[in-house]
DOVEX-99866 format. One record per residue: x, y, z of N, C-alpha, C, O, CB in turn; residue number from 1; chain. Coordinates in Angstrom, 2 decimals, padded with zeros to 5 digits. Glycine has a CB too. Layout:
residues N
R     n.X     n.Y     n.Z    ca.X    ca.Y    ca.Z     c.X     c.Y     c.Z     o.X     o.Y     o.Z    cb.X    cb.Y    cb.Z   i ch
R       X       Y       Z       X       Y       Z       X       Y       Z       X       Y       Z       X       Y       Z NUM  A
...
end
This chain:
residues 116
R     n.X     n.Y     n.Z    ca.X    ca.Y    ca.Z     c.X     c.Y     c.Z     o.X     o.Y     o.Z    cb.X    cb.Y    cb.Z   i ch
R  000.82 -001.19  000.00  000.00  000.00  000.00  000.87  001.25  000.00  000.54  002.24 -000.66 -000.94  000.00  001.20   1  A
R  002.05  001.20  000.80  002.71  002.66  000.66  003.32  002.32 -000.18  003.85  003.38 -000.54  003.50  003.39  001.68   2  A
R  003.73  001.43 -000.93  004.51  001.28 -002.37  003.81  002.34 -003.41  004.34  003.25 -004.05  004.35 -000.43 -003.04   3  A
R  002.74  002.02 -003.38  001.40  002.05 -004.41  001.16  003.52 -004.24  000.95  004.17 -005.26 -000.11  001.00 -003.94   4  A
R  001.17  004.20 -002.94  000.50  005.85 -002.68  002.31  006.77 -002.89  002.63  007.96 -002.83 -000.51  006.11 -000.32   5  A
R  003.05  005.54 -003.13  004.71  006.61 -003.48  004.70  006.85 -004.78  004.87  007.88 -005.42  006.41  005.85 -003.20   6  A
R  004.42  005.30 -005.22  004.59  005.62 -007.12  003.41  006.76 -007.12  003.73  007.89 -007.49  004.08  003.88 -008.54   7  A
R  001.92  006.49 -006.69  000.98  007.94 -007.38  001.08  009.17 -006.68  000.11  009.93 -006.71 -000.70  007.74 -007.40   8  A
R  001.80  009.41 -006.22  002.70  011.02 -005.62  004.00  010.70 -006.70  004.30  011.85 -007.03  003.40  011.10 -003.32   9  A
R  004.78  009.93 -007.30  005.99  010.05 -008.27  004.98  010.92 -009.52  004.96  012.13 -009.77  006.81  008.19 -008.84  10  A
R  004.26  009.87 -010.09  003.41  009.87 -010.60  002.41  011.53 -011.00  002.36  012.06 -012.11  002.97  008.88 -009.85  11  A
R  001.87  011.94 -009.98  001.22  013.57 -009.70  002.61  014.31 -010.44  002.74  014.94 -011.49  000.92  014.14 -007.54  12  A
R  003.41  013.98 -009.51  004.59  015.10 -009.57  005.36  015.42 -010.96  005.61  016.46 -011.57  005.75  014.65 -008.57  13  A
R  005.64  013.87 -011.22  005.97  014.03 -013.09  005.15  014.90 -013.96  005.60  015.75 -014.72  005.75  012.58 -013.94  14  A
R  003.68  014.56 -013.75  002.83  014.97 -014.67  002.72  016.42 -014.24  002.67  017.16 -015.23  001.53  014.14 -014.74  15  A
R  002.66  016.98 -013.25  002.83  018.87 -012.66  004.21  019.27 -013.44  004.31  020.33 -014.06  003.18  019.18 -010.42  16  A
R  005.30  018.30 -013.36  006.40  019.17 -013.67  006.39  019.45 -015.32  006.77  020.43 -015.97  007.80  018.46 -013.14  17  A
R  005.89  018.36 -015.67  005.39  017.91 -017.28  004.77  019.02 -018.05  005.22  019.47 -019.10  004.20  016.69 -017.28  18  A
R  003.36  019.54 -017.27  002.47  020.74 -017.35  003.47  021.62 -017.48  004.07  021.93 -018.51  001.48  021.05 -016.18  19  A
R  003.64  022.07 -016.25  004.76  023.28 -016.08  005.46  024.04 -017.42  005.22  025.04 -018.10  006.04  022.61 -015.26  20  A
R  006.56  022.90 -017.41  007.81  022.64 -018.42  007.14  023.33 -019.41  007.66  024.42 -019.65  008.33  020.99 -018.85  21  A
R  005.90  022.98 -020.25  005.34  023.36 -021.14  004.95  024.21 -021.81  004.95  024.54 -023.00  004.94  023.13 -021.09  22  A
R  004.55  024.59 -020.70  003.37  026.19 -021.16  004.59  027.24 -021.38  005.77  027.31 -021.04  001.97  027.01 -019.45  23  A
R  003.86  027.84 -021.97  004.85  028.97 -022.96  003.90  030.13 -023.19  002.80  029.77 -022.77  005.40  028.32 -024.68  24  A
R  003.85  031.28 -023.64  003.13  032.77 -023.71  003.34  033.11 -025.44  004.36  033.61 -025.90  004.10  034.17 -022.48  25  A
R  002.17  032.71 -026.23  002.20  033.25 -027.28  001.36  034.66 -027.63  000.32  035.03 -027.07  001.92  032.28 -027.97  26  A
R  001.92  035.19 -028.45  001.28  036.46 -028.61  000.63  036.76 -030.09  000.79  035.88 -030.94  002.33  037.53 -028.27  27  A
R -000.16  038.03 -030.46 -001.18  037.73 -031.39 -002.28  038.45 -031.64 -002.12  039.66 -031.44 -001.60  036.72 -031.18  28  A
R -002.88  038.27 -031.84 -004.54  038.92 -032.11 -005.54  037.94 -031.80 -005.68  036.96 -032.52 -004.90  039.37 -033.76  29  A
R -006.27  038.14 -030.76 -007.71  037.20 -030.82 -008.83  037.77 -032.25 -009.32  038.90 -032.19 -008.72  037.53 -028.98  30  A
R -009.06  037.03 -033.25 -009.88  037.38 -034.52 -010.40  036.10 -034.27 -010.04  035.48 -033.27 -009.16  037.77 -036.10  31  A
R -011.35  035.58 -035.21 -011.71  034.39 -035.42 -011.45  033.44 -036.74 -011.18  034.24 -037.63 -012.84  034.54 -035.21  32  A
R -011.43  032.67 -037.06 -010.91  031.55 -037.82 -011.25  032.17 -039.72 -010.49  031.75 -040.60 -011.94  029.85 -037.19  33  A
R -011.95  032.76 -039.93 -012.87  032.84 -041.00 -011.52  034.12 -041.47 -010.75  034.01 -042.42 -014.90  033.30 -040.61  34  A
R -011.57  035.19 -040.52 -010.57  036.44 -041.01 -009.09  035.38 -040.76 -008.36  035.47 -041.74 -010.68  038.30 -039.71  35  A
R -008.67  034.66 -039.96 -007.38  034.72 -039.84 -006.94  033.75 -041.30 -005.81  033.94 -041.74 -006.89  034.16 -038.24  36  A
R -007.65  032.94 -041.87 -007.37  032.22 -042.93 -007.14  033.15 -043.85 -006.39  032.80 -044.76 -008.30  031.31 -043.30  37  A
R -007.55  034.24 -043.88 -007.27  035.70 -045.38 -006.27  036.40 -044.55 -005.87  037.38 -045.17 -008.97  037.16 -045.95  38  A
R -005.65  036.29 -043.28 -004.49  037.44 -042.99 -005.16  038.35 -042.36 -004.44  038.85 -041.50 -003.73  038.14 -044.24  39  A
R -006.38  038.89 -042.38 -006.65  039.87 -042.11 -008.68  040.52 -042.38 -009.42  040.18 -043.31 -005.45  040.43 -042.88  40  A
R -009.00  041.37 -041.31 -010.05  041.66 -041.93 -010.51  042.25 -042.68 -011.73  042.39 -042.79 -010.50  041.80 -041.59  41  A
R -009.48  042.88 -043.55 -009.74  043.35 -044.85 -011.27  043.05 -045.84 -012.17  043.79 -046.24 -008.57  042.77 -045.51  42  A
R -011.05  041.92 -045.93 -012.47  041.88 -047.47 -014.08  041.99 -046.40 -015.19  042.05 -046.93 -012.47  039.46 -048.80  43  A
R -013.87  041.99 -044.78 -015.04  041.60 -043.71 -015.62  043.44 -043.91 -016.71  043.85 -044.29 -014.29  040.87 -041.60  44  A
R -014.48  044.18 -043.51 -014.84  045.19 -043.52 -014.55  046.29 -044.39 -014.56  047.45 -043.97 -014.70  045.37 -042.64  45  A
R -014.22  045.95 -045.79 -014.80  046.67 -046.71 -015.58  047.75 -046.98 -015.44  048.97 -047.06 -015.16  046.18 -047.05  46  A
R -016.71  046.70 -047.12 -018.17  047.93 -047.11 -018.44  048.65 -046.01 -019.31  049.50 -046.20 -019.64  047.29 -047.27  47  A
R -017.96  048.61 -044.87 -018.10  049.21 -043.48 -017.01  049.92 -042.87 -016.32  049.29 -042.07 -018.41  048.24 -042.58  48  A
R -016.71  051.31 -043.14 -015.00  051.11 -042.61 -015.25  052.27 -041.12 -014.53  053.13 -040.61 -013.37  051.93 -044.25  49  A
R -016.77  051.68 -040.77 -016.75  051.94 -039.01 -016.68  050.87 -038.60 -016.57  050.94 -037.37 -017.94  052.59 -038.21  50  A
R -016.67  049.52 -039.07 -016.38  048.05 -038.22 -014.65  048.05 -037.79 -013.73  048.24 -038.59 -016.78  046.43 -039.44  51  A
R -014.57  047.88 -036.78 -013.83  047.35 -036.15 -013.02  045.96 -036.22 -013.73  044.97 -036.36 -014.38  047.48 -035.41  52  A
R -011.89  045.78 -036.16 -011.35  044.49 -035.46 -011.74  043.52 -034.70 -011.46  042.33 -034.80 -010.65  044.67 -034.88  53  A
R -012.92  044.44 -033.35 -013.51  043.84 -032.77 -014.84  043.27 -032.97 -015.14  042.18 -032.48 -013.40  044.31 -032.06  54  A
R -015.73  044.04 -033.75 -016.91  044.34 -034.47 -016.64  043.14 -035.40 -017.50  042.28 -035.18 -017.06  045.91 -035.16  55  A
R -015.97  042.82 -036.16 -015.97  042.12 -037.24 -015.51  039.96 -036.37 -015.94  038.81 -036.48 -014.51  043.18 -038.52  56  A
R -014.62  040.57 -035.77 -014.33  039.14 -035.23 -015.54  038.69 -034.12 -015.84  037.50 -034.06 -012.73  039.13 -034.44  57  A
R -016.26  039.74 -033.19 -017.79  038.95 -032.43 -018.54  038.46 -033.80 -018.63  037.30 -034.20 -019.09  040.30 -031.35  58  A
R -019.06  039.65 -034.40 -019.79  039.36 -035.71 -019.05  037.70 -036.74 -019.69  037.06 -037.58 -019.51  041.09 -036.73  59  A
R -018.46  037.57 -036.56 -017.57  036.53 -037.39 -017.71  035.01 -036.55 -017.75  033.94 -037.16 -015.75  037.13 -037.45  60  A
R -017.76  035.09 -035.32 -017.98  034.63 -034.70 -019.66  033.94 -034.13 -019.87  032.80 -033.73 -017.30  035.28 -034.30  61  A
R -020.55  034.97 -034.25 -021.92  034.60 -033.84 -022.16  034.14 -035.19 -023.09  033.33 -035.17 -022.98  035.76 -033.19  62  A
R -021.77  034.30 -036.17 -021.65  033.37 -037.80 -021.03  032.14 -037.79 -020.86  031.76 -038.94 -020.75  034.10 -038.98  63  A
R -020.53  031.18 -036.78 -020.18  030.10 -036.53 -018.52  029.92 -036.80 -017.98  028.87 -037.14 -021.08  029.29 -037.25  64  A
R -017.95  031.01 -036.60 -016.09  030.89 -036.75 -016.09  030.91 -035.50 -016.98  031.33 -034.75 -014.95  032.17 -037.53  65  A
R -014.61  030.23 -035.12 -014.13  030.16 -033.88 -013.04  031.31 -033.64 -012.45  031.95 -034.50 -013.61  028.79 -033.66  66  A
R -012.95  031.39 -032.50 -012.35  032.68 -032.01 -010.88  031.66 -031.94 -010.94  030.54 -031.42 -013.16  033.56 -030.31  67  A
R -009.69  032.17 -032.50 -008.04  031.79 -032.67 -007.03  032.90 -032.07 -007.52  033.74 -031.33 -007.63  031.65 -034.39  68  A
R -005.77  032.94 -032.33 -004.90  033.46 -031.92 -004.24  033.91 -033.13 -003.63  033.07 -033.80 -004.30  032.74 -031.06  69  A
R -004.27  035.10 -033.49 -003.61  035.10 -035.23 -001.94  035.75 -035.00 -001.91  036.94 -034.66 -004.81  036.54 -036.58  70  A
R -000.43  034.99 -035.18  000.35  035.98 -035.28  000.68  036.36 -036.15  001.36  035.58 -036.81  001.09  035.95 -034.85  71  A
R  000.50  037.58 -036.67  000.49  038.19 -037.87  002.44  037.96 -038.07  002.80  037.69 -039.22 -000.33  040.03 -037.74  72  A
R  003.37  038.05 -037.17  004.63  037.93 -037.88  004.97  036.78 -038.66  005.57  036.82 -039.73  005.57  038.05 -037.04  73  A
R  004.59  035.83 -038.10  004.50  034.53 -038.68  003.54  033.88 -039.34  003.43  032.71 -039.69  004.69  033.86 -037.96  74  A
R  002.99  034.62 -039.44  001.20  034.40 -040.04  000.79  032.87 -039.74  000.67  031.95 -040.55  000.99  034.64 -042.09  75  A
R  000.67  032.88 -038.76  000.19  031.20 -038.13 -000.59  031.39 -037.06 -000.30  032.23 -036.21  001.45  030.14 -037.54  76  A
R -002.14  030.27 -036.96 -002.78  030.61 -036.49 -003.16  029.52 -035.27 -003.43  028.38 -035.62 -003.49  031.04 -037.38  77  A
R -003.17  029.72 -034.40 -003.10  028.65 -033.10 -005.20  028.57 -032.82 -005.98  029.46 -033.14 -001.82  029.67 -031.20  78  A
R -005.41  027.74 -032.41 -006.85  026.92 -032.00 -006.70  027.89 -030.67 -005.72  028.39 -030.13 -006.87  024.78 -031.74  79  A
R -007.74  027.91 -030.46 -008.19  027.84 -028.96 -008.99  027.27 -028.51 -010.17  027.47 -028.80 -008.49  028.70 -028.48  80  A
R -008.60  026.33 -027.60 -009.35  025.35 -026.77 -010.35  025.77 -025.67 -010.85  024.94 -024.91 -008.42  024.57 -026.15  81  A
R -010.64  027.22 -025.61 -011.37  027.10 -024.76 -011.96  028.46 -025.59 -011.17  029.25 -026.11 -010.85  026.93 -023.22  82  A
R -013.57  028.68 -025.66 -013.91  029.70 -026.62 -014.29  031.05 -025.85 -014.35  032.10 -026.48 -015.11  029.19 -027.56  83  A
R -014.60  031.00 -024.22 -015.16  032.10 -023.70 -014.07  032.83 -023.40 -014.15  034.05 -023.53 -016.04  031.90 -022.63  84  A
R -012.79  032.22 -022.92 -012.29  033.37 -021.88 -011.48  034.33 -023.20 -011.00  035.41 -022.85 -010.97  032.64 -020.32  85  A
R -011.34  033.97 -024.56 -011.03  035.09 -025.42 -012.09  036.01 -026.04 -011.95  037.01 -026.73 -010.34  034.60 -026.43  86  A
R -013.31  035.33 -025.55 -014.65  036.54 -026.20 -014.13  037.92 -025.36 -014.81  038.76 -025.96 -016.81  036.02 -025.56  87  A
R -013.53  038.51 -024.58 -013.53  039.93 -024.07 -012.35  040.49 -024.55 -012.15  041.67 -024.27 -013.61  040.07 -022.56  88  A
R -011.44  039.83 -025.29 -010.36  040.19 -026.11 -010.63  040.30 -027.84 -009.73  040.66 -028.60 -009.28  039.12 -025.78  89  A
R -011.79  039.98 -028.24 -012.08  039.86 -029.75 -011.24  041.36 -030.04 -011.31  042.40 -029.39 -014.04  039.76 -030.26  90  A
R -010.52  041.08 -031.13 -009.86  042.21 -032.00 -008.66  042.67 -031.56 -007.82  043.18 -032.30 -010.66  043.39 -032.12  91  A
R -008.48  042.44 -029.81 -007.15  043.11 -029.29 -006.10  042.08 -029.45 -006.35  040.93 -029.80 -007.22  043.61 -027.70  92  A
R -004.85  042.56 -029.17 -003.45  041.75 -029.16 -003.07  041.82 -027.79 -003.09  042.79 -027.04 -002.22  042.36 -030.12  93  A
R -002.68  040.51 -027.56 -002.64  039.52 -026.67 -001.89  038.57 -026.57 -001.34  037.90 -027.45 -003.47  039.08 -026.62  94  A
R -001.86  038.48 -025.17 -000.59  037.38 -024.89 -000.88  036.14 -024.43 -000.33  036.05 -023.33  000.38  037.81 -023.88  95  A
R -001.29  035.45 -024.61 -001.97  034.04 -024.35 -000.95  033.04 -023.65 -000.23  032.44 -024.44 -002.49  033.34 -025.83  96  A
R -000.75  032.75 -022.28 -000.27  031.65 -021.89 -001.29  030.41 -021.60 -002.46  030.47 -021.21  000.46  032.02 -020.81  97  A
R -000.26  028.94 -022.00 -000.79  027.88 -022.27  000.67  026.94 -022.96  001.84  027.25 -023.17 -002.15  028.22 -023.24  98  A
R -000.15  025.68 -023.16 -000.18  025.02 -023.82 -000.18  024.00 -025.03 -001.24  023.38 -025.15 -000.25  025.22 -023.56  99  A
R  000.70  023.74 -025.84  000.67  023.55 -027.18  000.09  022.40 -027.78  001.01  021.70 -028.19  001.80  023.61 -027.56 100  A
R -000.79  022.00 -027.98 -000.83  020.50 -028.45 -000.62  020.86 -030.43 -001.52  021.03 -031.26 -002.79  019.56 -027.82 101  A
R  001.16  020.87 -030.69  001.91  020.68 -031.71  000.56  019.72 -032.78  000.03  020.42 -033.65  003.52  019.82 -031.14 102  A
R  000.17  018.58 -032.71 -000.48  017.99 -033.59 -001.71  018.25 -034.27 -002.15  017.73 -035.30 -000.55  017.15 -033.20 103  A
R -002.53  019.74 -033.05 -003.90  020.28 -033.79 -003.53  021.77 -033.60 -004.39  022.62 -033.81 -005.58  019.80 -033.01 104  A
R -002.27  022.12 -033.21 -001.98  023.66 -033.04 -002.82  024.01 -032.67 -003.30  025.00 -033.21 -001.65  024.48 -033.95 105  A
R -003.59  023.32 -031.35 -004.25  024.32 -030.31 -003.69  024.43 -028.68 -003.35  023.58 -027.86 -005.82  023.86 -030.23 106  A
R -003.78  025.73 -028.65 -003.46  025.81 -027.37 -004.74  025.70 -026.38 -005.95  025.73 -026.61 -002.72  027.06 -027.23 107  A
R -003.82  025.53 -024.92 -004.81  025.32 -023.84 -004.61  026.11 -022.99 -003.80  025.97 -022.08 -004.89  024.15 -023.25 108  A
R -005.38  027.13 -023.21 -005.29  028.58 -022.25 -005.39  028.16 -020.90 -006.14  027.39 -020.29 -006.58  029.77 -022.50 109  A
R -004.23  029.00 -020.56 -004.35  029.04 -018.68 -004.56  030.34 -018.43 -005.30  030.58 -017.48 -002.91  028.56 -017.66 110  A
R -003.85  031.74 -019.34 -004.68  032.73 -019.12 -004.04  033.58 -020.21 -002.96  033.33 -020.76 -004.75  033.29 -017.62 111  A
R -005.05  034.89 -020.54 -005.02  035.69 -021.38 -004.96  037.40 -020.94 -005.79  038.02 -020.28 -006.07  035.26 -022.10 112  A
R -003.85  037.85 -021.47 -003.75  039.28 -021.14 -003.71  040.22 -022.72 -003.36  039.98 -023.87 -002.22  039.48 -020.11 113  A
R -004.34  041.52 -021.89 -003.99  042.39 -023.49 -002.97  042.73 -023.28 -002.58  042.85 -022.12 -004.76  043.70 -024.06 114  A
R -002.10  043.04 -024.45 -001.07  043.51 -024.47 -001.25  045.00 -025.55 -002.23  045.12 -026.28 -000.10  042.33 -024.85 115  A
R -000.09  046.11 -025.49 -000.23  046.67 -026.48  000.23  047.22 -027.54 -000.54  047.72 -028.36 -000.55  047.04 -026.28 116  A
end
């Protein structure tokens, strides 16, 4: 029995340090999936040039796109795994710490700041 409760405390501890190790702070634009595939919201707001960054990515969004992480230097666009806690950032740039899962390039937000 204390064999068994040492390995699952080895066990906890690997997998915390594992987490840890990981997470990294990417930075970006919260837009949603629909603008970040064109670079930009250019062709969204066109006909409107009182829409916003922000205006265009909620709007883009209640249209069934998902809200992403766009870095425009690298023009690569990261998932976000979790869809609410970037709805109060739509349009701003941001620093997103998390998580990488490399195989669906989504991250797993632990938290989100504006940056400017």
């Amino acid at each position: 029995m204390k064999t068994r409760m040492l390995g699952l405390a080895g066990t906890l501890l690997m997998f915390t340090t594992v987490t840890f190790a990981a997470s990294k702070t990417y930075t970006g634009e919260i837009t949603d999936s629909a603008c970040a595939a064109m670079g930009s919201h250019a062709a969204m707001t066109k006909g409107d040039p009182k829409m916003t960054a922000k205006d265009c990515t909620i709007a883009c969004t209640q249209h069934g796109a998902k809200y992403v992480l766009y870095d425009a230097a690298t023009k690569t666009v990261y998932q976000l795994d979790d869809q609410k806690k970037p709805e109060q950032f739509a349009g701003a740039k941001v620093a997103v710490t998390g998580t990488l899962d490399d195989a669906t390039k989504t991250i797993h937000i632990a938290t989100i700041k504006a940056t400017s």
